[in-house]
PDB file as gemmi writes it, atoms N, CA and C in Angstrom:
CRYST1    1.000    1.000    1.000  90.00  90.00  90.00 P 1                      
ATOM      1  N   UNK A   1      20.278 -39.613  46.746  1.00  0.00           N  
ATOM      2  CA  UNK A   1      20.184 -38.391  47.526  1.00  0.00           C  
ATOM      3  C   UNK A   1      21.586 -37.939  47.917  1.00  0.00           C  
ATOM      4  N   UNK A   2      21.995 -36.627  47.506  1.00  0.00           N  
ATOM      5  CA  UNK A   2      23.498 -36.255  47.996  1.00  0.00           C  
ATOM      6  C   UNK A   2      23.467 -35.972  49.045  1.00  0.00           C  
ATOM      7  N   UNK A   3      24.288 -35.787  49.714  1.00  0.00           N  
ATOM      8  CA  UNK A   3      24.707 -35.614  50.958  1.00  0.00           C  
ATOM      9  C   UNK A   3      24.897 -33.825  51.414  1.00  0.00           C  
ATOM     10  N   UNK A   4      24.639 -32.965  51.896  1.00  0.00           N  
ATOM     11  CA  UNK A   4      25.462 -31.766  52.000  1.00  0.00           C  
ATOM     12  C   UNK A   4      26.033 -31.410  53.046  1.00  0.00           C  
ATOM     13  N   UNK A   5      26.610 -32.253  53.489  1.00  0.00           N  
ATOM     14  CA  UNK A   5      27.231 -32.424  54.471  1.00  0.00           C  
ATOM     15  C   UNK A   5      29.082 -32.427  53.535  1.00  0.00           C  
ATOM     16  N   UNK A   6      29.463 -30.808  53.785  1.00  0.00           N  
ATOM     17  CA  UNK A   6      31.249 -30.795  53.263  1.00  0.00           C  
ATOM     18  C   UNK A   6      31.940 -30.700  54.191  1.00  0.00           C  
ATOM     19  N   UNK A   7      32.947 -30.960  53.952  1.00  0.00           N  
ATOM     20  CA  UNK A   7      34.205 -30.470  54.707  1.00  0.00           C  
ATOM     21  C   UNK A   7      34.691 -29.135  54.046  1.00  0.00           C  
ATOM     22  N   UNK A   8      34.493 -28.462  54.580  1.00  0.00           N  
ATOM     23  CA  UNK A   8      35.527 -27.630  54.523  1.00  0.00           C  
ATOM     24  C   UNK A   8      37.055 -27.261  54.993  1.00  0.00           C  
ATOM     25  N   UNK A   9      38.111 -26.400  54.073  1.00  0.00           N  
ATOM     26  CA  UNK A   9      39.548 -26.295  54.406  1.00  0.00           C  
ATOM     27  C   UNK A   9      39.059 -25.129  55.457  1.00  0.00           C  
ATOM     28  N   UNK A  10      40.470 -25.398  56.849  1.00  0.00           N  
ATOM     29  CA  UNK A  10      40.534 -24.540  57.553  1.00  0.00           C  
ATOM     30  C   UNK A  10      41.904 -24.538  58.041  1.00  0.00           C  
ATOM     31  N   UNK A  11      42.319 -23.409  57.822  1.00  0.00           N  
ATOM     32  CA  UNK A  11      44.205 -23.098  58.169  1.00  0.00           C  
ATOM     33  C   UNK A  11      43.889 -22.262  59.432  1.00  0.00           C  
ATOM     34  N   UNK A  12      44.339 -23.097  60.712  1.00  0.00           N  
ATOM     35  CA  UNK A  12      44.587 -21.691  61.631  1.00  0.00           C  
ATOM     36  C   UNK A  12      46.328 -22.134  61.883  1.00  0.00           C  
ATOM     37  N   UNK A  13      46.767 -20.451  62.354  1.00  0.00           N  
ATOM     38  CA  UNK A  13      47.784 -20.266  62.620  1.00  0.00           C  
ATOM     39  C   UNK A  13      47.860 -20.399  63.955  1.00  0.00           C  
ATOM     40  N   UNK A  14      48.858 -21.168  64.958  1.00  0.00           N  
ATOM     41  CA  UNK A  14      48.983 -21.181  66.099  1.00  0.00           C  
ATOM     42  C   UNK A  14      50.073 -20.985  66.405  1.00  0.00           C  
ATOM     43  N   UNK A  15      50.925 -20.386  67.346  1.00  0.00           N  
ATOM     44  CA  UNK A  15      51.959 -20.545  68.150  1.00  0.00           C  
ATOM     45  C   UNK A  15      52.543 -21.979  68.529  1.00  0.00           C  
ATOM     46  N   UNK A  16      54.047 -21.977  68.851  1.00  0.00           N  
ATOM     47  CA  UNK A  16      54.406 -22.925  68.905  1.00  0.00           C  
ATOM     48  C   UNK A  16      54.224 -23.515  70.550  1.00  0.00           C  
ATOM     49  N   UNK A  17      54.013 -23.109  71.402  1.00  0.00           N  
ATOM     50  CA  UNK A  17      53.282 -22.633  72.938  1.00  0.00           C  
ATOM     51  C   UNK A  17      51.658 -23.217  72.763  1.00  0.00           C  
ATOM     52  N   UNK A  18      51.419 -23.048  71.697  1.00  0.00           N  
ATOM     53  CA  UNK A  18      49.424 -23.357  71.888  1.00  0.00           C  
ATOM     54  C   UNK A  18      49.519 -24.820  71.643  1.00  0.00           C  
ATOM     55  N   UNK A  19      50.652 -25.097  70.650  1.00  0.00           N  
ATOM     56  CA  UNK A  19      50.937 -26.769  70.170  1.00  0.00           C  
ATOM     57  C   UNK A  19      51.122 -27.195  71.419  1.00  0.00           C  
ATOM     58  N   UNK A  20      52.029 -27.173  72.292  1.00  0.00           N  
ATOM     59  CA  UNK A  20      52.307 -27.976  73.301  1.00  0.00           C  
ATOM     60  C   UNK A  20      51.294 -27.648  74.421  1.00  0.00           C  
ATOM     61  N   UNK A  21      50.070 -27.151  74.309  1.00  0.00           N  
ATOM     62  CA  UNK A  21      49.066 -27.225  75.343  1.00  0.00           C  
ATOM     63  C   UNK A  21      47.824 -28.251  74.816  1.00  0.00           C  
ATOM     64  N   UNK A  22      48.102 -28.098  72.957  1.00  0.00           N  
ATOM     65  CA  UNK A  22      47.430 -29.392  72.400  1.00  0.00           C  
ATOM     66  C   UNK A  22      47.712 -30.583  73.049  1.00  0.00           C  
ATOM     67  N   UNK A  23      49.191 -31.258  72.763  1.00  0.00           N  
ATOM     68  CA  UNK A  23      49.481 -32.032  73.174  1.00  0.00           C  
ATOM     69  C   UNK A  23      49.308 -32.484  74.265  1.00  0.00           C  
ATOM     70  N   UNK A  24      49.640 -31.501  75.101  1.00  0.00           N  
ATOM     71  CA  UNK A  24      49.094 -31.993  76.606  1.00  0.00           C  
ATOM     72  C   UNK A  24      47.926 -32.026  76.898  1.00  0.00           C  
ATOM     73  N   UNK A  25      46.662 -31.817  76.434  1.00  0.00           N  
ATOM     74  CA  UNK A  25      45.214 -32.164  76.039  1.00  0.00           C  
ATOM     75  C   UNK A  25      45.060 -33.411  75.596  1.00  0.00           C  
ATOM     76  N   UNK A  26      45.487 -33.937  74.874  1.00  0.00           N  
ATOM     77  CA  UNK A  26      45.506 -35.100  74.272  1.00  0.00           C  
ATOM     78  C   UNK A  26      46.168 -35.841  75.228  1.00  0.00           C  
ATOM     79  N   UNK A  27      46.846 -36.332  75.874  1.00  0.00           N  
ATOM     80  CA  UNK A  27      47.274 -36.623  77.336  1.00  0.00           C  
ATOM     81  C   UNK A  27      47.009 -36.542  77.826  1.00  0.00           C  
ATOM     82  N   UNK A  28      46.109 -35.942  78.651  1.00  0.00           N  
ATOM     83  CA  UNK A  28      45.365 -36.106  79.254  1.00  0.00           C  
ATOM     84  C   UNK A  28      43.962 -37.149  78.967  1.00  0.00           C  
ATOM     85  N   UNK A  29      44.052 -37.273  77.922  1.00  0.00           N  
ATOM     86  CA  UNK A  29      42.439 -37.827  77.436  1.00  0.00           C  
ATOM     87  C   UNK A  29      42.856 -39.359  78.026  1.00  0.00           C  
ATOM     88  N   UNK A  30      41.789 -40.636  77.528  1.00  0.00           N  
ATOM     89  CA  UNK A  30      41.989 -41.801  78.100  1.00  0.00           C  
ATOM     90  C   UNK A  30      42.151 -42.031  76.488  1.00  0.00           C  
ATOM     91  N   UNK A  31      42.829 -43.214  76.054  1.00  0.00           N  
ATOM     92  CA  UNK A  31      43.423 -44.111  75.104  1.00  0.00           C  
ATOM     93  C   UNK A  31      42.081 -44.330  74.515  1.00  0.00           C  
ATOM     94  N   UNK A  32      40.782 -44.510  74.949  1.00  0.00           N  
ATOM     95  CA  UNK A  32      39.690 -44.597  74.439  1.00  0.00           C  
ATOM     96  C   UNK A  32      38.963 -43.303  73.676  1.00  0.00           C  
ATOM     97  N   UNK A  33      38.981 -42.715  74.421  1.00  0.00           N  
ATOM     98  CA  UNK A  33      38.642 -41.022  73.480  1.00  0.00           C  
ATOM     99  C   UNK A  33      39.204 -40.785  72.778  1.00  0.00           C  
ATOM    100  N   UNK A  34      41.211 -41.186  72.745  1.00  0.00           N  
ATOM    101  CA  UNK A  34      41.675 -40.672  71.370  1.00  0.00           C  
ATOM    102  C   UNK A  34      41.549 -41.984  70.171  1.00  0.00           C  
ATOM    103  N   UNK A  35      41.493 -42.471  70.701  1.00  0.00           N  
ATOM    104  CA  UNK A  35      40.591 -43.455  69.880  1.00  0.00           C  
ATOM    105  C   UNK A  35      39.526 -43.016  68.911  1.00  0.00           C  
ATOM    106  N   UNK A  36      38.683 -42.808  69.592  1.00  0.00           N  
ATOM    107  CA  UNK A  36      37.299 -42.257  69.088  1.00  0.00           C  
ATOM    108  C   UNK A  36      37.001 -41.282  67.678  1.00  0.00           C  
ATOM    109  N   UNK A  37      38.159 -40.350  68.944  1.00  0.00           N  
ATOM    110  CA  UNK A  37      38.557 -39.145  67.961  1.00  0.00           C  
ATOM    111  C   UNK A  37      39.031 -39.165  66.630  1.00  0.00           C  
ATOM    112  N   UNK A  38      40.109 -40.149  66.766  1.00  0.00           N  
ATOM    113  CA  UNK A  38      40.826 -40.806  65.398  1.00  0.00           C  
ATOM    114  C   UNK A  38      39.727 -41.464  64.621  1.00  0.00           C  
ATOM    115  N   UNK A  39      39.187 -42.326  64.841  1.00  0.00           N  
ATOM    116  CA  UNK A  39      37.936 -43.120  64.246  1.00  0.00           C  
ATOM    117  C   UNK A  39      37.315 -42.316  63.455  1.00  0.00           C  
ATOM    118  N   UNK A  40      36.725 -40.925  64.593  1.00  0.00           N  
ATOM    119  CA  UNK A  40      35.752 -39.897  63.370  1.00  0.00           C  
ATOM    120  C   UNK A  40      36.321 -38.998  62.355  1.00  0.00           C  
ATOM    121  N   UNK A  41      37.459 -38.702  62.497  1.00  0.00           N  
ATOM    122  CA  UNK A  41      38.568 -38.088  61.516  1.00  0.00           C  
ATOM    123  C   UNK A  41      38.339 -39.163  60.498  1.00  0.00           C  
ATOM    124  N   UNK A  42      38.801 -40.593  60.402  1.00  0.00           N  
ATOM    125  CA  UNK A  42      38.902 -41.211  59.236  1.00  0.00           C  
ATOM    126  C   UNK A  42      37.091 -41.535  58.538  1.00  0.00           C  
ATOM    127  N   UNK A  43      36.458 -41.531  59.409  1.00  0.00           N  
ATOM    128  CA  UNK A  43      35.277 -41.469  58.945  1.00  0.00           C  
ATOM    129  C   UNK A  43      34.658 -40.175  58.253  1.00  0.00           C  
ATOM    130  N   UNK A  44      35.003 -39.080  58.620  1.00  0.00           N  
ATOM    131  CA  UNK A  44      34.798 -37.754  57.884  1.00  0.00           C  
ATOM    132  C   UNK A  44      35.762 -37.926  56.519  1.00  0.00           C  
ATOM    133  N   UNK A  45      37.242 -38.291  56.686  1.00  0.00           N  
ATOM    134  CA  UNK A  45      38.012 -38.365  55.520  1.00  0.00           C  
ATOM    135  C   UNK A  45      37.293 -39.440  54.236  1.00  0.00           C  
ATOM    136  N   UNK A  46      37.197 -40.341  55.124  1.00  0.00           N  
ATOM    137  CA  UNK A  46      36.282 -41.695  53.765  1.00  0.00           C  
ATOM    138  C   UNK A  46      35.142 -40.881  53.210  1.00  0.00           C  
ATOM    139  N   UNK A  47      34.409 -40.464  53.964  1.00  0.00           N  
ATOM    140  CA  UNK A  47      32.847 -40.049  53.358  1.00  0.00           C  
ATOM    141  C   UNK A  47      33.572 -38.619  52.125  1.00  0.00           C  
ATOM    142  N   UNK A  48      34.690 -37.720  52.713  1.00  0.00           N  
ATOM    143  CA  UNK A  48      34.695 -37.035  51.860  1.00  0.00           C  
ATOM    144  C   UNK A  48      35.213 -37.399  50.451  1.00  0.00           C  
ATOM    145  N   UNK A  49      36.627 -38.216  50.831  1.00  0.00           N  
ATOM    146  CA  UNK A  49      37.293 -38.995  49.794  1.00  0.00           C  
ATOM    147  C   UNK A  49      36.034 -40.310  48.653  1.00  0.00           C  
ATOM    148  N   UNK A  50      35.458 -40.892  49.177  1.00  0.00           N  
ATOM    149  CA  UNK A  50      35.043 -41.838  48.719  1.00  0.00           C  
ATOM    150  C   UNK A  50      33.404 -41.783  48.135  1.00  0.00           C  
ATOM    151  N   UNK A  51      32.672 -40.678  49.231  1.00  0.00           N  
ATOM    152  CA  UNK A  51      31.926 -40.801  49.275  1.00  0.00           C  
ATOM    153  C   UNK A  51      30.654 -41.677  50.225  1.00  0.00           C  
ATOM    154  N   UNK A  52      29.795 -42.114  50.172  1.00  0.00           N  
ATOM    155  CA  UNK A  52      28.705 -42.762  50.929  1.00  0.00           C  
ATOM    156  C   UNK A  52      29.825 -44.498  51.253  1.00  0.00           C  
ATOM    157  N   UNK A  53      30.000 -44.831  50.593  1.00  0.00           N  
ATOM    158  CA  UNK A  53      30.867 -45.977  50.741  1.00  0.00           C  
ATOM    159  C   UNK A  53      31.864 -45.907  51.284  1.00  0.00           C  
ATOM    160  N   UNK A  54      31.949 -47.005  52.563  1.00  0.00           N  
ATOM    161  CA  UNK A  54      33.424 -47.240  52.941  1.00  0.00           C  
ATOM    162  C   UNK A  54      34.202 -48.264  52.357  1.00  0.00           C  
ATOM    163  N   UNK A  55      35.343 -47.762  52.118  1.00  0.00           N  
ATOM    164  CA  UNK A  55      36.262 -48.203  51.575  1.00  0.00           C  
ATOM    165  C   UNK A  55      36.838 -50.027  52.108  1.00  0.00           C  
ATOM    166  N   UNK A  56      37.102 -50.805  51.507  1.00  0.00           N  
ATOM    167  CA  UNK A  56      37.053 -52.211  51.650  1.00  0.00           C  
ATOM    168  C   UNK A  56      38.334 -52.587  51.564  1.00  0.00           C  
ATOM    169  N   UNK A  57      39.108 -53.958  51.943  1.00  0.00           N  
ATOM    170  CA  UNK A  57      40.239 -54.205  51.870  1.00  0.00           C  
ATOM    171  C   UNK A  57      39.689 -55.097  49.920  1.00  0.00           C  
ATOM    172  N   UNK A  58      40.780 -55.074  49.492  1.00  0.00           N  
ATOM    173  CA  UNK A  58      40.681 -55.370  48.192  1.00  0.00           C  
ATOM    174  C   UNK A  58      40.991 -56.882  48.064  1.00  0.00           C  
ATOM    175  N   UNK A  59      39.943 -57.831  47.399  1.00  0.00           N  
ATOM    176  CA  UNK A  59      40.233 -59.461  47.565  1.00  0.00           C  
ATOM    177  C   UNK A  59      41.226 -59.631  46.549  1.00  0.00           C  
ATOM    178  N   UNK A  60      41.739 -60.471  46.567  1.00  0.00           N  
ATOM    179  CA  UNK A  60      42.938 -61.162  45.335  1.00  0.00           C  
ATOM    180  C   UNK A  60      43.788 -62.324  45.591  1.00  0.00           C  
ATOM    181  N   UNK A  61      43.457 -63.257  44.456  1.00  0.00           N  
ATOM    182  CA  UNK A  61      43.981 -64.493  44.575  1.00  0.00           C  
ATOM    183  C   UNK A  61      44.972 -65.100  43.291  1.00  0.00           C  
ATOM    184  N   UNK A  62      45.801 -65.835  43.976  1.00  0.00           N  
ATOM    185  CA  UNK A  62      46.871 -66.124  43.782  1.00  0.00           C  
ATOM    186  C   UNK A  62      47.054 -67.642  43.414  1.00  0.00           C  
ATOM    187  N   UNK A  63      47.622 -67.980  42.264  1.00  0.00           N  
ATOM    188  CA  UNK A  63      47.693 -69.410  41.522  1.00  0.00           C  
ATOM    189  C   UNK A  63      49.055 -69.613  41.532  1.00  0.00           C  
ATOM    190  N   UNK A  64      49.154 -70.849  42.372  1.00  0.00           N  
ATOM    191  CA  UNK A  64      50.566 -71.209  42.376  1.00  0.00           C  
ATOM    192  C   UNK A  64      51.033 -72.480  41.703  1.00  0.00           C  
ATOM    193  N   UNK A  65      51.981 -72.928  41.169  1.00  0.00           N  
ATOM    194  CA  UNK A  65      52.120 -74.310  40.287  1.00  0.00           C  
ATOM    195  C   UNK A  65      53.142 -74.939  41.044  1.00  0.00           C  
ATOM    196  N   UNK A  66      53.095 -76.270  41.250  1.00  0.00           N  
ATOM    197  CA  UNK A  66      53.873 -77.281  41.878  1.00  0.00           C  
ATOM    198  C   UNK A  66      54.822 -77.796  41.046  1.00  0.00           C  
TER     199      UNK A  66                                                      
END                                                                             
C-alpha cells in the first residue's frame, strides 16, 4: 500500500529581521521540544528519502591476522 503522504518543496522568502525573531522562538522553546522538532524533520526526511523503512546503521566485520 503506498503511502500519499508527500512532501512537498516550499521556498518562502523572509527578511533578515523575521530570521532573528525565528531564532529567538526557538529559544525560547525547552531543549525538549527542539528536540522533538528535530526528531520529526528527520522522520519526514527518512520516510521521504527511503521510504516506509528506517534507515539502519550498517553491520561489518573485520578479520584481523596475528
Amino acid at each position: 500500500m503506498e503511502s500519499s503522504r508527500r512532501l512537498m518543496p516550499v521556498v518562502n522568502k523572509i527578511s533578515m529581521r523575521a530570521r532573528n525573531q525565528d531564532v529567538a522562538y526557538w529559544r525560547t522553546q525547552s531543549y525538549q521540544a527542539r528536540i522533538d522538532a528535530l526528531e520529526e524533520i528527520r522522520r519526514e526526511y527518512h520516510l521521504w528519502k527511503y521510504g516506509e523503512a528506517e534507515p539502519r546503521l550498517q553491520r561489518f566485520c573485520t578479520i584481523v591476522k596475528r
